[in-house]
N, C-alpha and C positions, 0 to 999 in steps of 0.2 A: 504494500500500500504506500502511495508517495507522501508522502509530506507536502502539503500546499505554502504555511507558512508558520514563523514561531509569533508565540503569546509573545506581549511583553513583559517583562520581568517588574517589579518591585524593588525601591533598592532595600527595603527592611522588614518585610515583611514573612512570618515564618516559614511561610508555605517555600513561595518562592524568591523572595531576595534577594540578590547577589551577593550585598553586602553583610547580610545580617550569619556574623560568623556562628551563631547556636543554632542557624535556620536548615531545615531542608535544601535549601537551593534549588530546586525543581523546577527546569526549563517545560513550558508548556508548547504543544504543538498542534496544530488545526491539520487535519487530517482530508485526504479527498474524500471522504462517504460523509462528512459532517462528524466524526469523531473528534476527543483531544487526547491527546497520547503523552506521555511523560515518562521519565525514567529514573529513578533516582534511589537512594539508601539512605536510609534511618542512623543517626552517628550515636556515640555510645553516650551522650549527653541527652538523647532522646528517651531513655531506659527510663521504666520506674523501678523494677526490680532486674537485677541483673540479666540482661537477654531478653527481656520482655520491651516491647514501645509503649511508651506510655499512651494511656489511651489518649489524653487530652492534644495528641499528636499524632493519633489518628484519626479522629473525630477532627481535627483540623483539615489536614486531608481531604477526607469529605467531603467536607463544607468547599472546600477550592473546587474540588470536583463536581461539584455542585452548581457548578457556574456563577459563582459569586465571584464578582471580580476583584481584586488583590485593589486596594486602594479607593475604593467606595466607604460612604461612611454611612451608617446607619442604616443598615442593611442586613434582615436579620432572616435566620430562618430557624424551624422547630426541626431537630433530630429527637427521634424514639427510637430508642434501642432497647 
């Protein structure tokens, strides 16, 4: 599948930021079928218990995945889990 174009980045934000050195970093991609695709690893500052991700960082995640856009303010959405 090609890659049409990348998200733009954040520079602080944790999802995907570039700068934000505790962040993900996670480049975002628009895909040709209408997808976004991303690639990225959890660092060991992301742990709640050792080897685990803390949830509140993946429930992060989500919500980015969610199409919420990195840098919008007041912008909320309900997760049930």
């Amino acid at each position: 599948m090609k890659i049409l174009s990348k998200q733009k980045n954040s520079r602080m934000c944790m999802i995907c930021g570039l700068d934000n050195e505790y962040g993900v970093n996670a480049p975002f991609y628009n895909m040709e079928d209408g997808s976004v695709m991303t690639v990225f690893r959890y660092k060991e500052q992301h742990q709640s218990y050792p080897g685990r991700v803390h949830g509140g960082m993946i429930t992060a995640m989500l919500m980015r995945w969610g199409f919420v856009p990195c840098g919008r303010r007041n912008c909320r959405r309900r997760l049930l889990v």
